[in-house]
N, C-alpha and C positions, 0 to 999 in steps of 0.2 A: 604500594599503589593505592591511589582512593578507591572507595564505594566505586562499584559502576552503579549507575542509576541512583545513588544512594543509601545500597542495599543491598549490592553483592560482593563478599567480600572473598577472592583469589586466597586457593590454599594454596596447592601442587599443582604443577601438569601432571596430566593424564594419557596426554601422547599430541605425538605432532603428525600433522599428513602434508599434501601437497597444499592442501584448504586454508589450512592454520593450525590452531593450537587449540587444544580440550584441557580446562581445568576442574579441577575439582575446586568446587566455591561454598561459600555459607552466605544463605539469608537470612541478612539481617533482623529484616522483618518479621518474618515468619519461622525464626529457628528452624531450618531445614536445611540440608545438604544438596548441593547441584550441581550439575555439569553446568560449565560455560566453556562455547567456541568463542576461540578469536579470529575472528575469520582476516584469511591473508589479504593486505589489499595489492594488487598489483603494483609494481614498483615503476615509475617514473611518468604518473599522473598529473596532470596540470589540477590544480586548485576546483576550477568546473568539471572535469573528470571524477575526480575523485567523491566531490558530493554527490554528482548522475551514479558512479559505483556504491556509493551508501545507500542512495536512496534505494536500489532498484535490490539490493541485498536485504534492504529492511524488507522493501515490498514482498519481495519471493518468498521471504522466511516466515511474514506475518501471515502469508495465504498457506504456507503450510503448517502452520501454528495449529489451522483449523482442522485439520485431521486427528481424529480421538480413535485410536483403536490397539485392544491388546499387543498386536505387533508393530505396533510403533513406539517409537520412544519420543514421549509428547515433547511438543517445546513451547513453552509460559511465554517466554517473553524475549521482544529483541527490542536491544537496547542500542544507542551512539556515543562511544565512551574514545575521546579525543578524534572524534571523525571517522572512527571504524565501528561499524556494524559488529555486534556481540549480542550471540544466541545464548540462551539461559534454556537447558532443558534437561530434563527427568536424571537422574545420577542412577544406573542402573549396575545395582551389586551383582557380579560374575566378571565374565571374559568377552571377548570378542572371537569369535569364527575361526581367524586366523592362529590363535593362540592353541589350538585345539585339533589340530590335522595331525591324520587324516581322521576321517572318522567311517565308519561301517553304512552299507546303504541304508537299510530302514531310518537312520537316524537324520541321514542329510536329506532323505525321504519327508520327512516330518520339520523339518527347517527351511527347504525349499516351499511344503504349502505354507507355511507361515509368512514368508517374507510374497510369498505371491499372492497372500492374501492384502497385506500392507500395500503394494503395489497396486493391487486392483484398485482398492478403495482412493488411493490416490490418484490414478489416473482417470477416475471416475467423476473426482472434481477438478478435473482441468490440471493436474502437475505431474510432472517427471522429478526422478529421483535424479538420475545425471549421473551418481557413483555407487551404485552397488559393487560391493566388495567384502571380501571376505571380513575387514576390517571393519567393517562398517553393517558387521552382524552381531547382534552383542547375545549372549546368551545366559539369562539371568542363573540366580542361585538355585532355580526351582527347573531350571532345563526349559523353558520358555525361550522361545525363540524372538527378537526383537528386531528391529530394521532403523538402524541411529542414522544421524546426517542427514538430515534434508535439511542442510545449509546452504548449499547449491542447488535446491531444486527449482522448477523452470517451467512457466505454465504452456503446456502443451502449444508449438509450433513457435519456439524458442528459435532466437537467430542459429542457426545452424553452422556459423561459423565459432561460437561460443565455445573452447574445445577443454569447458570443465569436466575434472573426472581423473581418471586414475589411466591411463591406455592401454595396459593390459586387460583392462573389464570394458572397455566402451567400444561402443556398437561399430562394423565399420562404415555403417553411411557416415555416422559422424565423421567419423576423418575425413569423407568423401565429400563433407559439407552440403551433404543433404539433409531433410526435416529430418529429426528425431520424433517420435513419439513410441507409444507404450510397448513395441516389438522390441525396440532400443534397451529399453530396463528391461525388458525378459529375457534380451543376448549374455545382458551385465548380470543378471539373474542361473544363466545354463553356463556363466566362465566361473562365477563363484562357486554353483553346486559341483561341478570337474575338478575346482580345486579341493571343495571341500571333503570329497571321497578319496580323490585321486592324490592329497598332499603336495601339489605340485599345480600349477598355474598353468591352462594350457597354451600360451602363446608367451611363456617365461622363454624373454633375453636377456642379453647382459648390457646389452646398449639398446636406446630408445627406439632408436631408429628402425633395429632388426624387430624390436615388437610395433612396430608400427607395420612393415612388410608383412608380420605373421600374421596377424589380425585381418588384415585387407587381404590378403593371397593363400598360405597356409592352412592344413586340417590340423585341428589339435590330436599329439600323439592319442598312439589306441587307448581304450580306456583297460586299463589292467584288474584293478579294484573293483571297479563297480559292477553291482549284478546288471545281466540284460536288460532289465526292464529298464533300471535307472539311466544306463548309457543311453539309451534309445530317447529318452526323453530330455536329456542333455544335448546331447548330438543336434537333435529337432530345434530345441533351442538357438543351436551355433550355427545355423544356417547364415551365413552371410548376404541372402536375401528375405530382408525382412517381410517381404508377401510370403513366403513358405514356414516363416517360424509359426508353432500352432500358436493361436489367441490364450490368452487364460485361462478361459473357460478351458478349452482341453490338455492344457498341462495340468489341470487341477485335477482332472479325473485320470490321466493318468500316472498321476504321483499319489492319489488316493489309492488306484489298484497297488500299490507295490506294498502298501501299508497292511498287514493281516487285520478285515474286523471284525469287532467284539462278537468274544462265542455267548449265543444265546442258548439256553436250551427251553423248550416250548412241548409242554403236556398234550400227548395225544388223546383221544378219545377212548383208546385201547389199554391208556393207563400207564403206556410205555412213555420212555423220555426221550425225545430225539433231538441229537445235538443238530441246527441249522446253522449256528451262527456264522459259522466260516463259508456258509452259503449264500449269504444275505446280500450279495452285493450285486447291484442292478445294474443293466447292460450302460447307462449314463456315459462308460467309455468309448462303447462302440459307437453311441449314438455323437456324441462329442468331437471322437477322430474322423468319421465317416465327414460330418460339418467342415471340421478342415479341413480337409482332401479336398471334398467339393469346392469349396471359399477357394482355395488355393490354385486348383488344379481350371477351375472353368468349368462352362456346359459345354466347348467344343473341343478342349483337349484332349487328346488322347492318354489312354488307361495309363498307369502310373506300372503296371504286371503286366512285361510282356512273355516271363514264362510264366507256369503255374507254380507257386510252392510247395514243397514238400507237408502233404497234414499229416505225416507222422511226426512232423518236428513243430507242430501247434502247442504243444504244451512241452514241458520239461518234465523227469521223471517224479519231482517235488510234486508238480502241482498237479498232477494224475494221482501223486498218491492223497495229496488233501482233499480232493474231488472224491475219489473213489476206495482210498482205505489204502493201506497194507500190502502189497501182496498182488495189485492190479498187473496186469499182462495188456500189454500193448502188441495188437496185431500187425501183420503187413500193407502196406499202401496199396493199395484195388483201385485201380485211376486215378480221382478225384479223393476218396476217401482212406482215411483211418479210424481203426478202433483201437478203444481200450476196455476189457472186460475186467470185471470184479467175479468170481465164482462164487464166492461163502456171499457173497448180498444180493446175488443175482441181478448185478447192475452193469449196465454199458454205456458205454460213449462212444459217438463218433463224431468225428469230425469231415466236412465236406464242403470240396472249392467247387467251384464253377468259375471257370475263365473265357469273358469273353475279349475276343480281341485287340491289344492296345490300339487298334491303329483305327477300329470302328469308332471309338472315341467313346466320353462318359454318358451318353444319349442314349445309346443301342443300350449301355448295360444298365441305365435307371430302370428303362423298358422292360428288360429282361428281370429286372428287381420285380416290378408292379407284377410282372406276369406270374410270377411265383407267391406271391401276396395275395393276389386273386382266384390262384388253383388251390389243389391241391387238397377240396374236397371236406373241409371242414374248419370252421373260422378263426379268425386270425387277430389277434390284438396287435394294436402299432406298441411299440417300445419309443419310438421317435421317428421322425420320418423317414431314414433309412435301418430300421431296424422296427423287424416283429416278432410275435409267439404263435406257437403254433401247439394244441393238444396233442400228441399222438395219440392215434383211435386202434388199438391192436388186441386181441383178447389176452386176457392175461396179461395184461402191460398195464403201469402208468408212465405217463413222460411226457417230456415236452421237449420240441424242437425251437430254438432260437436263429432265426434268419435278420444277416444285417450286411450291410453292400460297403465296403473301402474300394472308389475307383469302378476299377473294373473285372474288382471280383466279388461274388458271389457267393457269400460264407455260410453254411446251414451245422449247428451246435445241437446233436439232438442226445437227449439225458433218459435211459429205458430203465426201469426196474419192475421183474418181474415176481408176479405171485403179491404185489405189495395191494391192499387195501385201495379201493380211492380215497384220496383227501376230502375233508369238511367240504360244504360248498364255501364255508364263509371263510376259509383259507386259502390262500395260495399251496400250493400241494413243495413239499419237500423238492419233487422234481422241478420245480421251476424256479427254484431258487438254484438247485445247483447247477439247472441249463443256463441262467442267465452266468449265474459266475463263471463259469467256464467259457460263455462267448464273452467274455470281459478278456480271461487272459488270451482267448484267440488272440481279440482285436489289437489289444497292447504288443504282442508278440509279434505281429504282424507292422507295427510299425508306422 
């Protein structure tokens, strides 16, 4: 085959998709090694067709040319080699996604914010991906997560009847030939992460057709593999109404809570060392899900809870014991609340609903938010607009309560240890580190 452009010169294929072809290339010019697509052109094009089909491939591939970021896999250059459109981009040493299932949650935890991070930055300048897919996750030598293909991608309010993509990952307004935009890649984004835990595709048929029906009608089976947390934020994802899928923003924070982070340890005053690090994680989920619920749900719809949940079932045995040690005891449910004590640290937890009515709607219960923000007798930091801190003032006590509102309940996170020292003033005190992480995993658990 010649040079394409002059310059590229075709080793091997690399794989084939519905798209086209991926080769493995050498330039000329520059001695280095490349991927080039040969992108498929549709078959039985008229002569003017087929040029409007080039041009409008170069165009889309040249605007995402412009995207520069670790989780992408850049692309140099597109070239017209005998009237087809041919992408030259980044040759990236490892696998692809799909090569690799299933894999453990923490990890597709950590591949999920990467490729949502890729996504953000590109729908931020006007483009849709079109085909996220497991294939089309490539994962370098070094365990970097990458997001390849944006050879079909499509700038934002793309014809909607356009139906590139893979149909087991693509959203279902699309089939519905409704707009696409960036809910679209985070659907194609929550069927990859289900495959990628789960080893299995959740809307896998054997005929197109039935995955066409499953996608548009269908729940993907239970998730088997995946921890809690992960499922829950997959599932959110696979909403078939993309007004209810959460924005980026709060799939980001709650695919960061499922991640453990970094243990600090930080010198007290006393001389002693106190491990915080696995405290450190600020309510940003509570305040992030609370936003979507809002966004999603309205100022006039009614509460999202119309019974109260069980708060002994707020945390899992795990995360009581990373909270609180070793050894903690988890009490009985008292109305609204639960505890969990620690003896040998003289610490406790509890956790507390307050339900107000689904059918008063989200109005009464913002009110009843504000009203507990303003009592309660001693002042109050916002965390974000539905969520604050609160000192607790008790002799012999340090602690802090964490108050944050999903809907139409009314969550109160409060962290006690007693006989403990006050904290520096110029510190945040141990306890409000561990209040906030703990309304972290409420809010995530909650859903």
């Amino acid at each position: 085959m010649d040079l394409l452009a002059g310059r590229y010169r075709l080793v091997e294929p690399l794989g084939q998709g519905g798209e086209g072809t991926v080769w493995r290339a050498h330039d000329e010019l520059l001695r280095r090694e490349v991927a080039v697509k040969q992108m498929r052109v549709p078959s039985g094009l008229a002569a003017g067709e087929l040029a409007e089909y080039a041009g409008r491939a170069l165009q889309e591939a040249r605007a995402a040319g412009r995207l520069s970021h670790p989780s992408i896999v850049m692309i140099h250059d597109v070239v017209p080699h005998h009237g087809q459109p041919w992408i030259v981009m980044d040759l990236v040493p490892g696998t692809s996604l799909d090569k690799l299932l299933p894999l453990p949650s923490n990890r597709v935890a950590e591949i999920g914010l990467a490729v949502l991070d890729a996504l953000d930055l590109a729908h931020r300048n006007g483009i849709l991906h079109r085909d996220v897919k497991p294939a089309n996750v490539l994962i370098g030598e070094d365990g970097r997560a990458m997001l390849a293909d944006f050879g079909i991608a499509a700038p934002l309010g793309a014809d909607p009847a356009d139906s590139s993509g893979s149909p087991a990952y693509m959203a279902p307004e699309r089939f519905r030939r409704e707009p696409a935009g960036p809910p679209s890649d985070l659907w194609s984004l929550g069927a990859t992460l289900y495959t990628a835990v789960e080893g299995r595709g959740p809307f896998h048929r054997d005929i197109p057709a039935a995955v066409l029906a499953a996608v548009l009608m269908h729940e993907p089976p239970p998730m088997m593999r995946a921890t809690p947390g992960l499922a829950r934020v997959i599932l959110a994802l696979l909403d078939k109404d993309p007004g209810r899928r959460p924005p980026a923003a709060a799939a980001r924070h709650m695919l960061q809570s499922l991640l453990p982070p970094p243990v600090v340890v930080r010198p007290r005053r006393t001389g002693r060392l106190v491990l915080i690090g696995a405290l450190t994680v600020g309510l940003g989920v509570a305040a992030g899900l609370a936003a979507w619920n809002l966004g999603a749900g309205g100022p006039d719809t009614p509460g999202r809870f119309t019974v109260m949940p069980d708060p002994c079932e707020a945390l899992t045995s795990r995360q009581a014991t990373e909270l609180l040690g070793e050894g903690a005891d988890r009490g009985e449910q008292d109305g609204g609340s639960c505890g969990w004590a620690q003896h040998r640290t003289n610490i406790a937890l509890t956790v507390t609903y307050r339900l107000n009515p689904a059918e008063a709607g989200e109005n009464q219960a913002a009110r009843a938010f504000d009203g507990h923000r303003s009592g309660g007798g001693s002042e109050s930091y916002a965390l974000a607009q539905e969520a604050f801190t609160r000192a607790i003032s008790e002799p012999g006590v340090t602690g802090t309560s964490v108050w944050f509102r999903q809907s139409n309940l009314i969550v109160e996170v409060a962290y006690r240890q007693s006989g403990a020292a006050p904290p520096d003033a110029a510190e945040r005190s141990p306890t409000w580190q561990a209040a906030t992480h703990a309304a972290t995993l409420v809010s995530v658990g909650l859903g």
